[in-house]
C-alpha positions as CSV (number, residue, x, y, z in Angstrom):
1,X,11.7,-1.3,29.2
2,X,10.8,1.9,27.8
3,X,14.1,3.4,27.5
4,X,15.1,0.3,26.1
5,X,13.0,0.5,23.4
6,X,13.8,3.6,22.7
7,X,17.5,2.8,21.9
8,X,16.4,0.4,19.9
9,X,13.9,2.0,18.2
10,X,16.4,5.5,16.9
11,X,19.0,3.0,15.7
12,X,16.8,0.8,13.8
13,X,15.1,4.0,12.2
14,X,18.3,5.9,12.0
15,X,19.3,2.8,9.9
16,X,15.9,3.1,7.5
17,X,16.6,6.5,6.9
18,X,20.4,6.1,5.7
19,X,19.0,3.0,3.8
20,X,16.3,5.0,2.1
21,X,18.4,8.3,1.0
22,X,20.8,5.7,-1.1
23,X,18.3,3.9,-2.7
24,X,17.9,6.9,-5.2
25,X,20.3,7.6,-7.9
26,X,22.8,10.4,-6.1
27,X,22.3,13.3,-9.1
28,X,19.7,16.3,-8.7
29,X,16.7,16.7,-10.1
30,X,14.0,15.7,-9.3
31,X,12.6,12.6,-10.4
32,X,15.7,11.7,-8.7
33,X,14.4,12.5,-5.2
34,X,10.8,10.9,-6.1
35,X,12.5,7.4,-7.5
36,X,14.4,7.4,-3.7
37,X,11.0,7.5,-1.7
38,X,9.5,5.1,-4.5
39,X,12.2,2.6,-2.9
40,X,11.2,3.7,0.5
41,X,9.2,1.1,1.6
42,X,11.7,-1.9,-0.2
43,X,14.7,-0.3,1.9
44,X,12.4,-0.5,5.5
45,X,11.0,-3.9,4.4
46,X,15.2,-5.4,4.1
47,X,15.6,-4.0,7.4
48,X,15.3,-6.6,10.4
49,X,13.3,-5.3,12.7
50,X,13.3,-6.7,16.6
51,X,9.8,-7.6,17.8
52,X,9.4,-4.9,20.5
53,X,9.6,-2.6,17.8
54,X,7.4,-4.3,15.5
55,X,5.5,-4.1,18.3
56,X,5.8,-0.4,19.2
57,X,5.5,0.2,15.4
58,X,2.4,-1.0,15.3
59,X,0.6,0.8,18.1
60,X,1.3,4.2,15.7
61,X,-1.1,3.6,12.9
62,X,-0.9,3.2,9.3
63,X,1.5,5.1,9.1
64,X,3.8,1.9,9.9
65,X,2.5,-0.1,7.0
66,X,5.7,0.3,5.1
67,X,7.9,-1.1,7.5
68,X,5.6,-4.2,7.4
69,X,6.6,-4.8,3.7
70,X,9.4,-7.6,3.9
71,X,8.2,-9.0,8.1
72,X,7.6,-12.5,7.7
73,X,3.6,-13.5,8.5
74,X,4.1,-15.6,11.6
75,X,6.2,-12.3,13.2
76,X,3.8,-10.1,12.2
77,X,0.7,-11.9,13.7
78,X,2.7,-12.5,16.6
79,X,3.5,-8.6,17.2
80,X,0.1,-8.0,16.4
81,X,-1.3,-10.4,19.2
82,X,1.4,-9.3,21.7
83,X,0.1,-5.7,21.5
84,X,-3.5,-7.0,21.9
85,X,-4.2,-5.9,18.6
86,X,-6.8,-7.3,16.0
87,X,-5.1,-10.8,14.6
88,X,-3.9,-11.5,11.4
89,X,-5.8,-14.4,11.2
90,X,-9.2,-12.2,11.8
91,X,-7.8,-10.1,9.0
92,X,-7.2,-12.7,6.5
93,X,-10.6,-14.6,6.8
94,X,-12.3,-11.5,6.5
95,X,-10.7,-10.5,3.3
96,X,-9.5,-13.8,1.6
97,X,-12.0,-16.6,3.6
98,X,-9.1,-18.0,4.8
99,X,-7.1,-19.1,7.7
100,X,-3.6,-17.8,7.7
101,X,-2.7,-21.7,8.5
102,X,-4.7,-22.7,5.4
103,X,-2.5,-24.6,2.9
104,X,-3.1,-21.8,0.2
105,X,-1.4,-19.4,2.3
106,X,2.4,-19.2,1.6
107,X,3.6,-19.3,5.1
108,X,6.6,-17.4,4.2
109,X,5.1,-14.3,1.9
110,X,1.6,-14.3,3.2
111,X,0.2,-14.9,-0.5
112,X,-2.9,-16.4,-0.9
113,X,-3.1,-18.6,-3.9
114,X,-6.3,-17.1,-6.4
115,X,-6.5,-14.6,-3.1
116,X,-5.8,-10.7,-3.1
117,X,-8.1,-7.9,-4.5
118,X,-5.8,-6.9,-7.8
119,X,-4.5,-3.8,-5.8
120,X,-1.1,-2.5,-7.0
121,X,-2.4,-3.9,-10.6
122,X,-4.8,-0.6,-11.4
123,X,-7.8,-2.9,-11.0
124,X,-10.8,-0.1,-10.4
125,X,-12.6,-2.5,-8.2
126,X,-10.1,-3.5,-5.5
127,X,-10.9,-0.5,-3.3
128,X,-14.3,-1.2,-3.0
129,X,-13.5,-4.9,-2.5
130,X,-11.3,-4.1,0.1
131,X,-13.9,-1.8,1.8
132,X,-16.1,-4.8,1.9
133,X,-13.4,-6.9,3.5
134,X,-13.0,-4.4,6.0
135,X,-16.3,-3.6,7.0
136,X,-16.9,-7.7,7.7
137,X,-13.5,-7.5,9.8
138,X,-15.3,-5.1,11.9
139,X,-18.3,-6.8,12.0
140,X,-16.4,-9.9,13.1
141,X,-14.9,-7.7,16.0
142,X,-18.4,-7.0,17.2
143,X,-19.1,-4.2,15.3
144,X,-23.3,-3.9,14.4
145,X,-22.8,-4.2,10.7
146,X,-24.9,-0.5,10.1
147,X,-22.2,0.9,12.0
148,X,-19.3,-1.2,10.1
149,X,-21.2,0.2,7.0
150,X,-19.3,3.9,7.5
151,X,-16.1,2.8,7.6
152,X,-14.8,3.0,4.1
153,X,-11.1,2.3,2.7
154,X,-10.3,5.7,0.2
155,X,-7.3,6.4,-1.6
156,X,-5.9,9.3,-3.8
157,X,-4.7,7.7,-7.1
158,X,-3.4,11.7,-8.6
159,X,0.2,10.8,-8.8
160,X,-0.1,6.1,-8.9
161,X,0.4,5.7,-12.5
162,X,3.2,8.6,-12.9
163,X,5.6,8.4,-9.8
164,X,3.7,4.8,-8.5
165,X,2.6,6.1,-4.9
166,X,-1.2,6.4,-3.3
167,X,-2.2,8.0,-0.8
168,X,-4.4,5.4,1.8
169,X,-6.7,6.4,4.6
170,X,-9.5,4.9,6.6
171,X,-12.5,7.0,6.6
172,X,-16.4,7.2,8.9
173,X,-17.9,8.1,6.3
174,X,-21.5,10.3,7.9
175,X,-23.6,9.5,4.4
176,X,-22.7,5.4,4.7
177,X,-23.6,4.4,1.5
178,X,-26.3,7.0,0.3
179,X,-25.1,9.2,-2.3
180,X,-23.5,13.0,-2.1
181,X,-22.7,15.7,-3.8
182,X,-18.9,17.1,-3.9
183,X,-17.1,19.2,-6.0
184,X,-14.3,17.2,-7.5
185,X,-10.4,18.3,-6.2
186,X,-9.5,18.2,-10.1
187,X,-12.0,19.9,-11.8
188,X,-14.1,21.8,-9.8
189,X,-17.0,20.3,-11.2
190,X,-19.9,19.3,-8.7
191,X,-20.9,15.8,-8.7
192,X,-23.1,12.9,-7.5
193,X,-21.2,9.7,-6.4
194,X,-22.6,6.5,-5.7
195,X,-20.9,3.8,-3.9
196,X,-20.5,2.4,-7.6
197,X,-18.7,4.8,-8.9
198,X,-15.0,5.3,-9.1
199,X,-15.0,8.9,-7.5
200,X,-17.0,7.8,-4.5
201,X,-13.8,6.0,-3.4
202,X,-11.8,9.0,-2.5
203,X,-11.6,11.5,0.5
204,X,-14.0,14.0,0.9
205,X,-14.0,16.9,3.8
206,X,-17.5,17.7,2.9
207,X,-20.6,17.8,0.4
208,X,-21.4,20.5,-1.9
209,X,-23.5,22.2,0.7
210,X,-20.8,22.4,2.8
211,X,-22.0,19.4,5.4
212,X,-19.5,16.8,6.5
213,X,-18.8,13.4,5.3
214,X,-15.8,12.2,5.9
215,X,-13.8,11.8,9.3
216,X,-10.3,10.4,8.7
217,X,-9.7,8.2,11.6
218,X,-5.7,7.0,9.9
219,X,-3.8,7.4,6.5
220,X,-0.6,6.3,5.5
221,X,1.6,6.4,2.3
222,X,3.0,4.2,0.6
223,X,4.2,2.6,-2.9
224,X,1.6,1.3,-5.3
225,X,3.2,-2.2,-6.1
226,X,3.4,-2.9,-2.5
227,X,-0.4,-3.1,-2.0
228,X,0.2,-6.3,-4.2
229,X,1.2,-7.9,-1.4
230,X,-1.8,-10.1,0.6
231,X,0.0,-9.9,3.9
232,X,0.2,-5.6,3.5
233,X,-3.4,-5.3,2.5
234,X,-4.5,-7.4,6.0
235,X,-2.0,-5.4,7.6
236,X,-3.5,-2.2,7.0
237,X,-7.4,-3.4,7.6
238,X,-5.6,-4.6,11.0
239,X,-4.0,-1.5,11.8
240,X,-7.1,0.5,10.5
241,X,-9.4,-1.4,12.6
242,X,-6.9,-1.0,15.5
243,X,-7.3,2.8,15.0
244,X,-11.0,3.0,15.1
245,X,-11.1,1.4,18.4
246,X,-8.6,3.8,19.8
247,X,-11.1,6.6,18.7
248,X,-8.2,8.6,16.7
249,X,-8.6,11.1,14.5
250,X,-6.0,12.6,11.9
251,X,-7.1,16.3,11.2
252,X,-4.1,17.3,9.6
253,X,-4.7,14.3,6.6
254,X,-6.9,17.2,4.2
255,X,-3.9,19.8,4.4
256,X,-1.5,17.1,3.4
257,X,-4.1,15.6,0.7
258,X,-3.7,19.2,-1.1
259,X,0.0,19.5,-0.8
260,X,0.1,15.8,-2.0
261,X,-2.1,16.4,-5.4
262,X,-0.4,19.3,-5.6
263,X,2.7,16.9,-6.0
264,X,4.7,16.9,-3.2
265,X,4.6,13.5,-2.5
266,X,8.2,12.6,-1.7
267,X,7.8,15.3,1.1
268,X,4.8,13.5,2.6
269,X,6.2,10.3,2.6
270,X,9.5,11.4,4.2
271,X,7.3,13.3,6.7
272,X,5.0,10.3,7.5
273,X,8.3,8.5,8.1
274,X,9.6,10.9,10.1
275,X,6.4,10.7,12.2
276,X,7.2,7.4,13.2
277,X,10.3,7.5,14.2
278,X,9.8,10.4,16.3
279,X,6.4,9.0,17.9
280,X,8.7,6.0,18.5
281,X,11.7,7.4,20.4
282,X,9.3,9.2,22.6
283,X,8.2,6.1,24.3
């Protein structure tokens, strides 16, 4: 079985990454190169994937979410129930009140009609919604809501509006939802964030005293407009809440936050793919 999937799995990939390198125009340069990882997740998301390695997919983290992007919703709940995993269905009342099955769910794109949080549309607020939605999926999982309370959706927005790419990652955040100090990544400028403001929403390694607040448990990639997508947005609070019960950690997500505000985001994105399909044809 395993070596099965493993064939499976390198062509299928193999396959994403010839699909990926011509979505870009073929000239140097490089908006070039960044437009071609832009396209990334549209190239994986035409690709038919088979359900074992939906399945496999999954059980690596976020940083699958892009190769969720065009999966029907009945085969992604079903890979997501065959590897045990939180449902789709647990994922959608949580964030939408909503069965999957309820008639304002468009059983083909996963859309909920009036649904979604207005991500991929710049609205400031759908972070923080989303947090919310995936605090009360963990609660729904058993989870003692003053321990669901740390878990906080983040995202680095430095390059969405120019090149259309964030930077997603599922936090425990030690402060909850008490205020800190940090000095910002931009400016250098120490400041005090409260869960209402926009800057309490990102990443942080630690305060201004130098104590820790934030332990990435997953991150992922991934193009901006994607996040419009209902279906995605569950996807990741299923996968996210998947990780947290595995107990992972992702140490190496602050070194690749700096390289990716520095700019290098077409690197990280071709290294988060690269991540899966080597994770992948390991098994």
């Amino acid at each position: 079985m395993k070596l099965a999937l493993k064939r499976v799995t390198c062509a299928a990939l193999a396959s994403v990454f010839v699909l990926s390198s011509c979505a870009a125009p073929n000239y140097p340069g490089y908006q070039a190169a960044e437009r071609g990882m832009q396209t990334f997740g549209t190239g994986v998301g035409n690709l038919i994937l088979a359900p074992v390695m939906i399945v496999a997919g999954l059980l690596q983290g976020l940083a699958f979410l892009p190769y969720t992007v065009g999966l029907a919703l009945d085969d992604l709940n079903r890979a997501l129930l065959k590897a045990h995993a939180v449902s789709l269905d647990d994922s959608y009342r949580a964030a939408y009140g909503v069965s999957i099955r309820d008639p304002r769910v468009d059983q083909k794109t996963g859309q909920v009609k009036e649904g979604g949080f207005g991500f991929g549309r710049y609205r400031p607020g759908a972070l923080a919604d989303a947090s919310d939605a995936f605090q009360r999926l963990l609660v729904s999982q058993g989870m003692p809501e003053a321990v669901a309370r740390h878990y906080v959706i983040v995202a680095d927005y430095t390059h969405t509006r120019s090149r259309g790419v964030i930077l997603l990652a599922v936090v425990y955040r030690h402060t909850g939802t008490a205020p800190f100090q940090v000095t910002s990544k931009h400016t250098g400028i120490v400041t005090m964030f409260r869960p209402e403001n926009l800057g309490w929403r990102n990443a942080y390694e630690r305060d201004a005293q130098g104590q820790l607040i934030d332990e990435v448990i997953d991150w992922t990639a991934i193009d901006y407009a994607s996040l419009q997508q209902d279906k995605l947005v569950a996807t990741l609070m299923a996968i996210g809440a998947e990780s947290i019960k595995s107990g992972k950690r992702s140490h190496e997500y602050w070194a690749t936050e700096q390289r990716w505000i520095a700019g290098q985001t077409s690197q990280v994105m071709a290294e988060s793919a690269g991540k899966i399909k080597q994770a992948l044809a390991m098994n």
